[in-house]
C-alpha positions, -999 to +999 in steps of 0.1 A: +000+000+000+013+035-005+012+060+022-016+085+018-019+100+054+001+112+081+000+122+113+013+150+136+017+147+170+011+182+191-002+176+227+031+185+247+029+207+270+061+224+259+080+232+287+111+245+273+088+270+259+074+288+289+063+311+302+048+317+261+035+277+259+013+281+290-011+302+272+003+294+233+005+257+219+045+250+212+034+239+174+017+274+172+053+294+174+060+306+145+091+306+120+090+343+110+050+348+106+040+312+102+037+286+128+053+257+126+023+236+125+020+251+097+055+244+079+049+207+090+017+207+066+031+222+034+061+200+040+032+171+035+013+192+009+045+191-011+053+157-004+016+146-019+002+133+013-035+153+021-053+132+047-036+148+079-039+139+117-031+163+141-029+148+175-035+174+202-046+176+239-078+190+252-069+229+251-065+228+211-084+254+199-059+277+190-041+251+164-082+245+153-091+283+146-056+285+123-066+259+102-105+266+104-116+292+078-126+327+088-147+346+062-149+373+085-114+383+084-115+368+044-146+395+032-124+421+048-093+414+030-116+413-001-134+449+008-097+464+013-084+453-018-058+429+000-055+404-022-017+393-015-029+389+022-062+370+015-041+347-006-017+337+023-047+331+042-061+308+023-030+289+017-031+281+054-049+251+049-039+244+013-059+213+000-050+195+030-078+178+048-073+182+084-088+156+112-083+166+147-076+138+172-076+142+209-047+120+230-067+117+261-034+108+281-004+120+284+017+087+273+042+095+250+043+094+211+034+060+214+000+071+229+000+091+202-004+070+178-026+044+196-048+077+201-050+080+158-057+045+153-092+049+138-082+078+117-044+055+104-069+024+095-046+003+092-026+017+064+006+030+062+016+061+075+039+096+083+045+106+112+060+142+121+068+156+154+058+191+157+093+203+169+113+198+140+114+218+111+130+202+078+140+227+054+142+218+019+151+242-010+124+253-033+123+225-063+138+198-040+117+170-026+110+172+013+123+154+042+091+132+043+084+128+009+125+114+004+115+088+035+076+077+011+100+073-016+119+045+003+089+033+021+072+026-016+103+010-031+112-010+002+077-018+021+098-011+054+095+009+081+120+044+075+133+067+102+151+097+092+185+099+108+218+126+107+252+123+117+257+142+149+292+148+169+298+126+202+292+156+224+250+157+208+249+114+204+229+119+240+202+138+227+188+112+203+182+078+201+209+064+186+211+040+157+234+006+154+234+007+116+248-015+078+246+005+052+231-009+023+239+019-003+247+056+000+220+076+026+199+042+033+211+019+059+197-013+077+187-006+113+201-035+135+196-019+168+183+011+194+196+029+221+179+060+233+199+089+244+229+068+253+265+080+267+288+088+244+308+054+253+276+034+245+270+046+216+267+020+185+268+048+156+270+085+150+237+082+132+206+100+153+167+094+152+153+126+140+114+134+137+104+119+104+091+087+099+071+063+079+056+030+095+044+000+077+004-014+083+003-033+114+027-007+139-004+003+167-011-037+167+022-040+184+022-005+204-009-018+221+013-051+236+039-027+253+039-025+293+038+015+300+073+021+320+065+058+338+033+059+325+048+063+295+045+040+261+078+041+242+076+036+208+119+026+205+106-003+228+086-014+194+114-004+169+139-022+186+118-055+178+108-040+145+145-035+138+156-070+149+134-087+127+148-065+097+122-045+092+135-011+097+155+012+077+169+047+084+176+073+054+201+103+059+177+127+041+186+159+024+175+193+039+182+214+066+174+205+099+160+231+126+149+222+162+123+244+171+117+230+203+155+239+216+151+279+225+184+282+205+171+263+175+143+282+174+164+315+171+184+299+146+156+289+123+140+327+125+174+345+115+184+316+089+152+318+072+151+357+074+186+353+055+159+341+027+135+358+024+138+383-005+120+412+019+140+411+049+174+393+037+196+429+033+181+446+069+188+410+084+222+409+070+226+445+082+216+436+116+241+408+117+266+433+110+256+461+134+252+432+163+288+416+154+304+448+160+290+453+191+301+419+203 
């Protein structure tokens, strides 16, 4: 089966985030003025995937009201001639068809999933965590849509990984890998967030990934440790039976969740964006100086 929906996990609380996540979902922060909810959508819009899960907990109805059409604010746009504007708008949503999922309990991305199990039916699926931006350049396939592409030849589960330094292998679950040719590699084991002198590669989980039919089957057989579901728990069998493969995809990688990330990504992407690239480069300048 080819994958045809995907699914987006966004009921942490985002604690890194505060004081601005107690009132603001973290997936509603925005990359200069779009969230990254948002980014996460066209980056499946332009992958070819429409049928979208958003996962969220039960004070959601900030994410709902961006993607939910308002023809107030739309007949005023029209009535002042903003056409430019009125056209962003409606690109929020795109052609994407948007279900919203509540995860009753706060279990983990495992839980997660188990949550979307009536909306995944069974097929194939994305999954992206709302904390990661993947930037690809314009006429380049996405992060997610590089990951389908190996799902559809392979029929195997696909996690996106990168090569991180020693000092960063803690952050990540961490991948024991053979590579089978350039950028795809056999997944032979999992370690989550081990120490640097347990590590088995260089190679890091990051938050793309593609699951065959038949994943939440084996979620549900998992003993909660912490009140907490962990789907490595279900990789790690997936990957010893040879069904899992990781891909080193191409794009550029932004963690959004990380306060420094986040600042990253805004003064990156100002750097291209035709309106503001020569005053951000200015500012760069003027700030340097003062340093």
């Amino acid at each position: 089966m080819k994958v045809k929906k995907a699914i987006i996990p966004a009921a942490g609380l985002g604690t890194r985030f505060l004081p601005i996540t107690k009132a603001i979902p973290k997936p509603m922060l925005t990359v200069l003025n779009k969230p990254v909810i948002q980014l996460i959508v066209d980056e499946l819009l332009n992958s070819g995937i429409e049928d979208i899960g958003i996962v969220v907990g039960k004070d959601a109805e900030v994410i709902k009201n961006h993607f939910a059409e308002n023809l107030e604010l739309e007949d005023r746009l029209i009535s002042d001639g903003k056409t430019e504007l009125l056209e962003r708008v409606k690109a929020i949503k795109g052609s994407a068809k948007i279900t919203f999922i509540e995860q009753k309990v706060a279990n983990g991305l495992a839980g997660a999933i188990i949550a979307a199990e009536e909306f995944i039916n069974n097929e194939p699926f994305a999954m992206l965590l709302g904390d990661e931006f993947l930037y690809t350049e314009k006429g380049k396939r996405p992060c997610i849509g590089q990951l389908i592409d190996v799902f559809n030849e392979t029929g195997k589960n696909v996690l996106s990984t990168m090569e991180v330094d020693d000092v960063d292998v803690s952050k990540y679950g961490n991948l024991g890998v053979e590579e089978i040719k350039p950028n795809l590699h056999k997944v032979y084991d999992i370690v989550e967030k081990p120490k640097v002198n347990e590590k088995l590669s260089n190679y890091a989980i990051i938050g793309r990934y593609v699951f065959a039919s038949g994943l939440i089957e084996e979620l549900k057989k998992l003993t909660p440790r912490n009140n907490e579901i962990y789907l490595t728990d279900t990789l790690l069998d997936l990957a010893k039976k040879g069904e899992v493969l990781s891909y080193k995809f191409d794009a550029t990688r932004y963690d959004v969740g990380d306060l420094f990330g986040y600042v990253k990504a805004n003064i990156e992407l100002a750097l291209k964006e035709e309106s503001l690239v020569e005053d951000t480069k200015k500012l760069i300048k003027e700030l340097s100086e003062k340093i």
